[in-house]
BALOBA-1460 file (C-alpha; in Angstrom, 3 decimals):
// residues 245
<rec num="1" residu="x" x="79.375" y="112.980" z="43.148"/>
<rec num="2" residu="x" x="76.711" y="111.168" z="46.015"/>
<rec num="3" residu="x" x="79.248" y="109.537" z="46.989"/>
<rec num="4" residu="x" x="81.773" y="112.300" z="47.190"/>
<rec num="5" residu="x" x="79.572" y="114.703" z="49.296"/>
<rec num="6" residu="x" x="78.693" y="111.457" z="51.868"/>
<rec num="7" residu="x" x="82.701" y="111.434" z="52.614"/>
<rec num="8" residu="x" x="82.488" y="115.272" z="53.483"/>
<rec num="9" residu="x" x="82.755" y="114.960" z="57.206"/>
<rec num="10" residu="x" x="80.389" y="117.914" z="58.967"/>
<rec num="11" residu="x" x="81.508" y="117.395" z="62.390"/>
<rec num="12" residu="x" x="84.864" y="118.506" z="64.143"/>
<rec num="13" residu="x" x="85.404" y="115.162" z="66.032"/>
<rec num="14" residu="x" x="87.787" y="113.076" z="64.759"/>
<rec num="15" residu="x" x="86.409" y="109.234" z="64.007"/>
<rec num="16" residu="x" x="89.642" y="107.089" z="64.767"/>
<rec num="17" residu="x" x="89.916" y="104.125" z="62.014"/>
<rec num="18" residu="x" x="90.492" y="101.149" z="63.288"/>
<rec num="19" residu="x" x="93.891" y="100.038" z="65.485"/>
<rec num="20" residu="x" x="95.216" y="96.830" z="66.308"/>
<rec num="21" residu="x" x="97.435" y="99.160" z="69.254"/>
<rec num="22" residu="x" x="94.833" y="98.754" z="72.084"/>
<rec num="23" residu="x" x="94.531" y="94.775" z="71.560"/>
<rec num="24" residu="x" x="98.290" y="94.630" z="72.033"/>
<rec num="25" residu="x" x="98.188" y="97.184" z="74.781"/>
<rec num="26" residu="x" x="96.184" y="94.593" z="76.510"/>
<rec num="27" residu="x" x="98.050" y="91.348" z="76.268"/>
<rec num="28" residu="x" x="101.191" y="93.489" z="77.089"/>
<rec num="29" residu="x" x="99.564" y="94.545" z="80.512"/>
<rec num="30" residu="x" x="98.360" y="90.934" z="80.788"/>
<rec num="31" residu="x" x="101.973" y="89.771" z="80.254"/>
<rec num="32" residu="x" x="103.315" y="92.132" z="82.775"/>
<rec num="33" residu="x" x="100.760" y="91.245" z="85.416"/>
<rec num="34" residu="x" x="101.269" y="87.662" z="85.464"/>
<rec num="35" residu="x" x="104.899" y="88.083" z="84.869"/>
<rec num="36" residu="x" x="105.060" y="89.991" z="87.638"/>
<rec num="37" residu="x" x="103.553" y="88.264" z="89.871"/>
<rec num="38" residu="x" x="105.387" y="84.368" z="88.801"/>
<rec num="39" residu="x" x="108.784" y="86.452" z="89.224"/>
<rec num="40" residu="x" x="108.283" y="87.698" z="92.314"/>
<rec num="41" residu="x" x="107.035" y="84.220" z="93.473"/>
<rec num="42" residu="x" x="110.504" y="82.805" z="92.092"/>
<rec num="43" residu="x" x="108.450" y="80.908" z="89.108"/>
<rec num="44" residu="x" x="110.032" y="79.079" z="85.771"/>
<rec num="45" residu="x" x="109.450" y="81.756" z="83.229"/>
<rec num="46" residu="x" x="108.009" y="84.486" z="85.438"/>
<rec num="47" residu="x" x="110.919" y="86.964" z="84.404"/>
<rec num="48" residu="x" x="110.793" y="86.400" z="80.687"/>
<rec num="49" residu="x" x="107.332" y="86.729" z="80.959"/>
<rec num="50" residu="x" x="107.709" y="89.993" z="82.686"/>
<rec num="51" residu="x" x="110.507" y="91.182" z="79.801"/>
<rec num="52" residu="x" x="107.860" y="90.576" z="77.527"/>
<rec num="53" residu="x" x="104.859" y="92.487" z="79.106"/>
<rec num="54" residu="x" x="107.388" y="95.596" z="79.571"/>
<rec num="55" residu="x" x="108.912" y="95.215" z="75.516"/>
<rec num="56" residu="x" x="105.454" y="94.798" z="74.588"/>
<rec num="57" residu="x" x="104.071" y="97.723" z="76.554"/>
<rec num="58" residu="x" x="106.914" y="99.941" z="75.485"/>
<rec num="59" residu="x" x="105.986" y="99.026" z="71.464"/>
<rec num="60" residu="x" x="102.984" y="99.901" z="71.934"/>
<rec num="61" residu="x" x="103.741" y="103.353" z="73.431"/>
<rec num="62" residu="x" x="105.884" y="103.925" z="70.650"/>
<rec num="63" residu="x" x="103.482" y="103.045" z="67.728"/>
<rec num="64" residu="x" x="100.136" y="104.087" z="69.143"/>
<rec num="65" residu="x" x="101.828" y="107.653" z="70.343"/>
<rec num="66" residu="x" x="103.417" y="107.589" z="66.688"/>
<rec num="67" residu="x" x="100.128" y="107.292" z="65.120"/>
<rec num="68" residu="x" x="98.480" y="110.504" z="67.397"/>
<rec num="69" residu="x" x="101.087" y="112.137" z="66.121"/>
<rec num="70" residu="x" x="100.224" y="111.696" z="62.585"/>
<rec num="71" residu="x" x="97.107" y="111.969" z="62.783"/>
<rec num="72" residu="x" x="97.581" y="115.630" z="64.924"/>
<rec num="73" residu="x" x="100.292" y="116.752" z="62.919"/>
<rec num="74" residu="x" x="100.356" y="115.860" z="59.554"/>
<rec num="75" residu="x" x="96.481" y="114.839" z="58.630"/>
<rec num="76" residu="x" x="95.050" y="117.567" z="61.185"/>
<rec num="77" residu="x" x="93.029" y="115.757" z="62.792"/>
<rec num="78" residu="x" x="92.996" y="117.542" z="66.016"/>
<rec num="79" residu="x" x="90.110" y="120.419" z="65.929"/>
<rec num="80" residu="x" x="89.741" y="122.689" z="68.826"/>
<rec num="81" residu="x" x="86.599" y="119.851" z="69.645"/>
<rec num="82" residu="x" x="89.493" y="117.281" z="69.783"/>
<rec num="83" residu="x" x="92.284" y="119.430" z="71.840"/>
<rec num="84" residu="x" x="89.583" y="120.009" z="74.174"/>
<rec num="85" residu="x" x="88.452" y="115.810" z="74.457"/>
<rec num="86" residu="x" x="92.101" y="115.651" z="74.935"/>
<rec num="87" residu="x" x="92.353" y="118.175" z="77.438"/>
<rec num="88" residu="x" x="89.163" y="116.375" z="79.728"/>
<rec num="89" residu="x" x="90.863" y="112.856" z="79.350"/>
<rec num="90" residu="x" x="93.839" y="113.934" z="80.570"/>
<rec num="91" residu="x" x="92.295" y="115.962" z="83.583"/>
<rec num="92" residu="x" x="90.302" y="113.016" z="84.568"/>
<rec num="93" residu="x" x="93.582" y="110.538" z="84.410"/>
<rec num="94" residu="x" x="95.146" y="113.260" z="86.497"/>
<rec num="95" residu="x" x="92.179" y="112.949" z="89.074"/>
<rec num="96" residu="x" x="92.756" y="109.128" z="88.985"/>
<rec num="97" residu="x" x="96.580" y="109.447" z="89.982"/>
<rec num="98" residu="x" x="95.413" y="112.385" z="92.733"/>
<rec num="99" residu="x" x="93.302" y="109.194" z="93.690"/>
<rec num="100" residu="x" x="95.888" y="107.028" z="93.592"/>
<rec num="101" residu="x" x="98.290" y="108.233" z="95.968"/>
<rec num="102" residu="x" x="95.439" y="109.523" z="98.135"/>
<rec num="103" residu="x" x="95.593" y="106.098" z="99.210"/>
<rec num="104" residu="x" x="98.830" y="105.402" z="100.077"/>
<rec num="105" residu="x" x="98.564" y="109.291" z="101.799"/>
<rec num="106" residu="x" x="95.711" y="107.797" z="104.186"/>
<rec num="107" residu="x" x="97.436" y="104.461" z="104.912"/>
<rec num="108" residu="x" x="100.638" y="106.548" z="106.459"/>
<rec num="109" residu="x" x="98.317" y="108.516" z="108.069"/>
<rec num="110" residu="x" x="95.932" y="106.362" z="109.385"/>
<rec num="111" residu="x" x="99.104" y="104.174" z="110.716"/>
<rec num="112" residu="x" x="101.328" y="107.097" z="112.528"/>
<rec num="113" residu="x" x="98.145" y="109.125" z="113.540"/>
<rec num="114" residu="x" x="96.744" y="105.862" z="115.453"/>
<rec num="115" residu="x" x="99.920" y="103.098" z="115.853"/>
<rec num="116" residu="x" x="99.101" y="99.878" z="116.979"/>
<rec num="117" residu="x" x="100.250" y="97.757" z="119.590"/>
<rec num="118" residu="x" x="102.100" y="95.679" z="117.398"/>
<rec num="119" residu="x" x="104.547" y="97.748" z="116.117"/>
<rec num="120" residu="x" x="105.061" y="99.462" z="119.711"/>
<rec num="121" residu="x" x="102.489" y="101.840" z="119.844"/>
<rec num="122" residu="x" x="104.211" y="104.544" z="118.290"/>
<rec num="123" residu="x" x="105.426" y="106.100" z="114.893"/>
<rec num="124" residu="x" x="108.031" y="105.073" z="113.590"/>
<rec num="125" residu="x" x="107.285" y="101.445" z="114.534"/>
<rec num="126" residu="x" x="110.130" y="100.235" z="117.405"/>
<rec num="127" residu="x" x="113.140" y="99.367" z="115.447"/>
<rec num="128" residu="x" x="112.848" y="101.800" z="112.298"/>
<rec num="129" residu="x" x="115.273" y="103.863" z="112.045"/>
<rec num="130" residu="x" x="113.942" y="106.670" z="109.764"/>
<rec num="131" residu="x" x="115.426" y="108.680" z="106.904"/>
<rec num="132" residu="x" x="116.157" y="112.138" z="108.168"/>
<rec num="133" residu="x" x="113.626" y="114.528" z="105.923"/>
<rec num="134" residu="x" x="116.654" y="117.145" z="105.916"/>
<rec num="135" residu="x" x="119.048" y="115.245" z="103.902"/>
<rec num="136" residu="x" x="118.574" y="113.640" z="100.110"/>
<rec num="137" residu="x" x="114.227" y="114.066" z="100.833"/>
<rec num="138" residu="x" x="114.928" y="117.560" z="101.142"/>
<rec num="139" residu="x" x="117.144" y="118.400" z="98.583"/>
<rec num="140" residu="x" x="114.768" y="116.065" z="96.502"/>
<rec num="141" residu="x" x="111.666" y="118.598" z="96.991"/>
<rec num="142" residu="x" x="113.810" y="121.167" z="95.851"/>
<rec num="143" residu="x" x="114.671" y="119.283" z="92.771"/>
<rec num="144" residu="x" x="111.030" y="118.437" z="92.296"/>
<rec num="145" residu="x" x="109.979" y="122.189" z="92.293"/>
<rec num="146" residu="x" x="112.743" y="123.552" z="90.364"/>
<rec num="147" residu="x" x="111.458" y="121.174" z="87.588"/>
<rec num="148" residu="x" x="108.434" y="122.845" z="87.953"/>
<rec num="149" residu="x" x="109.085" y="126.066" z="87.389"/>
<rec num="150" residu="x" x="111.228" y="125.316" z="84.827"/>
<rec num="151" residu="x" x="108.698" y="123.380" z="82.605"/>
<rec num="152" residu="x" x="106.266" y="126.490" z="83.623"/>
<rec num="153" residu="x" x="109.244" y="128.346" z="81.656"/>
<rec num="154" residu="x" x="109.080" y="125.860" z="78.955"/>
<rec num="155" residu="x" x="105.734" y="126.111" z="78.292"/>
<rec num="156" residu="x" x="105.485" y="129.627" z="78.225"/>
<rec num="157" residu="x" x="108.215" y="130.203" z="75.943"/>
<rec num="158" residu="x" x="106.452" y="127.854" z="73.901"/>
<rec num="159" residu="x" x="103.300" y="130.050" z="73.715"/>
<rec num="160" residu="x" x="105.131" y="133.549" z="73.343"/>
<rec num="161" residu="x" x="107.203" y="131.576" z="70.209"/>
<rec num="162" residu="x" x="110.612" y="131.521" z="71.842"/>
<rec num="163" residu="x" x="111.363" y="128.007" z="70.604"/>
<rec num="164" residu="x" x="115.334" y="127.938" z="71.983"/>
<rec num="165" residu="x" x="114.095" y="129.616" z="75.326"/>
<rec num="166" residu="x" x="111.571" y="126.535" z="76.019"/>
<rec num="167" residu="x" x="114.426" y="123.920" z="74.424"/>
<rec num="168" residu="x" x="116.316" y="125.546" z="77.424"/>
<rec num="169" residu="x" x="113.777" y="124.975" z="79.792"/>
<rec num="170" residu="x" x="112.963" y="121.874" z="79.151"/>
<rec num="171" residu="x" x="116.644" y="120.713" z="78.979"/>
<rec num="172" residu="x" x="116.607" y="122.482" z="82.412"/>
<rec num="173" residu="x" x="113.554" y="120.275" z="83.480"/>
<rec num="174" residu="x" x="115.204" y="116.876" z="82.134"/>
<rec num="175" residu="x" x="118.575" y="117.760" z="84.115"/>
<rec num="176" residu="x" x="116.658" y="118.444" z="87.397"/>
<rec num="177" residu="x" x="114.622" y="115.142" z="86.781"/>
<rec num="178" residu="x" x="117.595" y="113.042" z="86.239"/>
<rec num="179" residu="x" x="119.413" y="114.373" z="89.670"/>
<rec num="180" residu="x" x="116.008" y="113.485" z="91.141"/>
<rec num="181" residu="x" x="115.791" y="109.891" z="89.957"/>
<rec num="182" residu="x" x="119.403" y="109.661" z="91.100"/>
<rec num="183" residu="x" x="119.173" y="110.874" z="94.603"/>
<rec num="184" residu="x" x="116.181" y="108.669" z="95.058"/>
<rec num="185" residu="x" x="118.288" y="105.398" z="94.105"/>
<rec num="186" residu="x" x="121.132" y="106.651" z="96.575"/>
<rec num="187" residu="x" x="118.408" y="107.303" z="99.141"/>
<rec num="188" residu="x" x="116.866" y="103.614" z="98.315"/>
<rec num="189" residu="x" x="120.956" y="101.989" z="98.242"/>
<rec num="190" residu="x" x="121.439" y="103.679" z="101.921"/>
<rec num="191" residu="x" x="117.809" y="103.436" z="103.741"/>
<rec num="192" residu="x" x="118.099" y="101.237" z="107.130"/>
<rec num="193" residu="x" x="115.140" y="98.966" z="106.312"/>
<rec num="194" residu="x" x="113.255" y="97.284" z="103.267"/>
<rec num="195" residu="x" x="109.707" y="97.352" z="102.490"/>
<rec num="196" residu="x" x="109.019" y="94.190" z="104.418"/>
<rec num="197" residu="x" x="109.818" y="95.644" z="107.045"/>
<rec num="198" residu="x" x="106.662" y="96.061" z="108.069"/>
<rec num="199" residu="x" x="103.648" y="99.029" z="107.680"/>
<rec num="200" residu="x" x="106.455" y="101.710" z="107.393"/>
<rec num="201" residu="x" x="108.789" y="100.035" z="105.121"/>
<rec num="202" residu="x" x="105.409" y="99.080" z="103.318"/>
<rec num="203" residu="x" x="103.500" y="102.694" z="102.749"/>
<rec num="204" residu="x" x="107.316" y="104.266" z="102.325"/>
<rec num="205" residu="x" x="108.547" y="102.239" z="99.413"/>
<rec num="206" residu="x" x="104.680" y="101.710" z="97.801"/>
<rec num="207" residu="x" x="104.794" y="105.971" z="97.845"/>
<rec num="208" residu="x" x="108.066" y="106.784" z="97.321"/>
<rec num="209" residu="x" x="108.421" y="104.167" z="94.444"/>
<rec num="210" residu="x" x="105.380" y="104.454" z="92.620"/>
<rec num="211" residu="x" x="105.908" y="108.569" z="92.692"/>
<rec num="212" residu="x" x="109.566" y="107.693" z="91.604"/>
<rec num="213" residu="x" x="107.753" y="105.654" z="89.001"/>
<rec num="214" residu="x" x="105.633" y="108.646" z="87.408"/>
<rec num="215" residu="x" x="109.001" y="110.976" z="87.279"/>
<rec num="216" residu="x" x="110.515" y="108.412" z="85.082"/>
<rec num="217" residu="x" x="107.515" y="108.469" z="83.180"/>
<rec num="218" residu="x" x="107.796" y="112.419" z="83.108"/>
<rec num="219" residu="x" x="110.719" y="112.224" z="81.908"/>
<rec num="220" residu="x" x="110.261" y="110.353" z="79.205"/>
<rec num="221" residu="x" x="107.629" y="111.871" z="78.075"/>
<rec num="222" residu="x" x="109.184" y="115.310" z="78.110"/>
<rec num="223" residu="x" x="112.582" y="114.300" z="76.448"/>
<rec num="224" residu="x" x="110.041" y="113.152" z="73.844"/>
<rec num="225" residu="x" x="108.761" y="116.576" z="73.464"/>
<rec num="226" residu="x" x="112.166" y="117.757" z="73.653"/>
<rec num="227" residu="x" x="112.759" y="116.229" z="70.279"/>
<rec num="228" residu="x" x="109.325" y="117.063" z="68.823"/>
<rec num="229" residu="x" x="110.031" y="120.865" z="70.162"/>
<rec num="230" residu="x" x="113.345" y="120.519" z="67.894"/>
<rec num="231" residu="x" x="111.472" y="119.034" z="65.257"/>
<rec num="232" residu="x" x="109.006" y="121.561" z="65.031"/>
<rec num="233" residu="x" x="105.745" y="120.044" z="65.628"/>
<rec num="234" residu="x" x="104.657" y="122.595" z="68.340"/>
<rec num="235" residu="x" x="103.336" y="126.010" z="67.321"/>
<rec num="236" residu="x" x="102.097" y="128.520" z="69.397"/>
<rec num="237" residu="x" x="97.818" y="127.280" z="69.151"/>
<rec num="238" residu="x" x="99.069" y="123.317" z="68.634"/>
<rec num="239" residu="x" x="101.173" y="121.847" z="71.543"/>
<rec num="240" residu="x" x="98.763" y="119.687" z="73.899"/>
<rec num="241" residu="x" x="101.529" y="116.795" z="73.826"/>
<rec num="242" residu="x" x="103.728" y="119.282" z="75.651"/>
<rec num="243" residu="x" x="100.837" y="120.323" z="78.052"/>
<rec num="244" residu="x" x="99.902" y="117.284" z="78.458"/>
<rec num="245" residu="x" x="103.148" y="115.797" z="79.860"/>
C-alpha cells in the first residue's frame, strides 16, 4: 500500500519517461548538416548523406509526434499546467522564427536603403531585372491571407463544435496553401536571375525560400490535423495541436 500511495502523482505536470526520439533527432540534423553541405560542394556521398538526414528527420517527426499524441489523447497526460507549457514553448519558437526572418528583413533593407558602389549604387543592383510585385507576389499575398482567415474559420468552428464546418475550413486552408507553394515554384522556374547573383538574388531566394519552407511545413502540419479533426481527437477544451499549427 506504501508503495501504491508513492506512485500517486500530486502534481499536474506531466514527467515524460524516457525517449530514444531526441537522440535520433540529433544525428538526423547532424546527417542533414553535413550532407548538406558535401552535396552542395559536389562531394562522394554528400547526397546520400543528405537523403538520410531528411528520412531520418522525417521518422522522427512521425514517432516522437505519435507518442504526444498518446500521451495527450489516450493516457491524458495533458493538464491545463501542460496545455499551458505547451502554449509558452510554442510562443517562444514563434518569437525565434519572428527573429529569424528579422534578419533576412534587415539585410534587404540595409542593402536597398544604402546600395553600394559595387552593385551600381542603386537598388536593384545594375543588371537585375526584378519580379514585378503585381503579378504571381501579389496574387501570392492574397493566397497567404485567404489561408488565414480560413484557418481563423477552422479554428473557430472547432471551438463552437461544428466539426464538418472546420473540416471545411481547413480543406479550404490546405487548397489555398497548395496554389501558394505552386505559384512560388512558377515564380522561382521564370525569375531573371539566381541567388548568386549577387546581394539581391542572395536576401530574395534566402527569404522567399526559407518562408516557402515554413508553408510546406504548415501544410503538413495542418493536413495532419485534418486527419486527427476526422478522427476525432479534438474536442472543444482539447485541440492545442490544431492551435498550435
Amino acid at each position: 500500500m506504501k508503495d501504491k500511495a508513492k506512485m500517486v502523482q500530486r502534481h499536474p505536470f506531466h514527467l515524460v519517461d524516457p525517449s530514444p526520439w531526441p537522440l535520433v533527432a540529433a544525428l538526423g540534423g547532424l546527417s542533414l548538416t553535413f550532407g548538406g553541405v558535401l552535396f552542395m560542394h559536389n562531394y562522394k556521398g554528400g547526397g546520400e548523406l543528405l537523403c538520410l538526414g531528411v528520412f531520418t528527420i522525417l521518422y522522427v517527426m512521425f514517432t516522437w509526434w505519435r507518442d504526444v499524441i498518446r500521451e495527450g489523447l489516450f493516457e491524458g497526460q495533458h493538464t491545463s499546467a501542460v496545455q499551458q507549457g505547451l502554449r509558452m514553448g510554442m510562443i517562444l519558437f514563434i518569437v525565434s522564427e519572428i527573429m529569424f526572418f528579422f534578419a533576412f528583413f534587415w539585410a534587404f533593407f540595409t542593402s536597398s536603403i544604402s546600395p553600394v558602389f559595387n552593385i551600381g549604387g542603386v537598388w536593384p543592383p545594375v543588371g537585375i531585372d526584378a519580379i514585378s510585385p503585381w503579378g504571381l507576389p501579389f496574387l501570392n499575398t492574397i493566397l497567404l491571407l485567404s489561408s488565414g482567415a480560413s484557418v481563423t474559420w477552422a479554428h473557430h468552428a472547432i471551438v463552437a463544435g461544428f466539426k464538418k464546418e472546420a473540416l471545411q475550413g481547413l480543406g479550404v486552408t490546405l487548397a489555398f496553401a497548395i496554389a501558394f507553394t505552386g505559384m512560388q515554384g512558377i515564380e522561382y522556374m521564370h525569375a531573371p536571375f539566381g541567388m548568386s547573383d549577387g546581394v539581391y538574388g542572395s536576401v530574395f531566394y534566402m527569404a522567399t525560400g526559407f518562408h516557402g519552407f515554413h508553408v510546406i511545413i504548415g501544410t503538413i502540419f495542418l493536413a495532419i490535423c485534418t486527419l486527427r479533426l476526422y478522427w476525432d481527437h479534438f474536442s472543444r477544451q482539447h485541440h492545442f495541436g490544431f492551435e498550435a499549427a
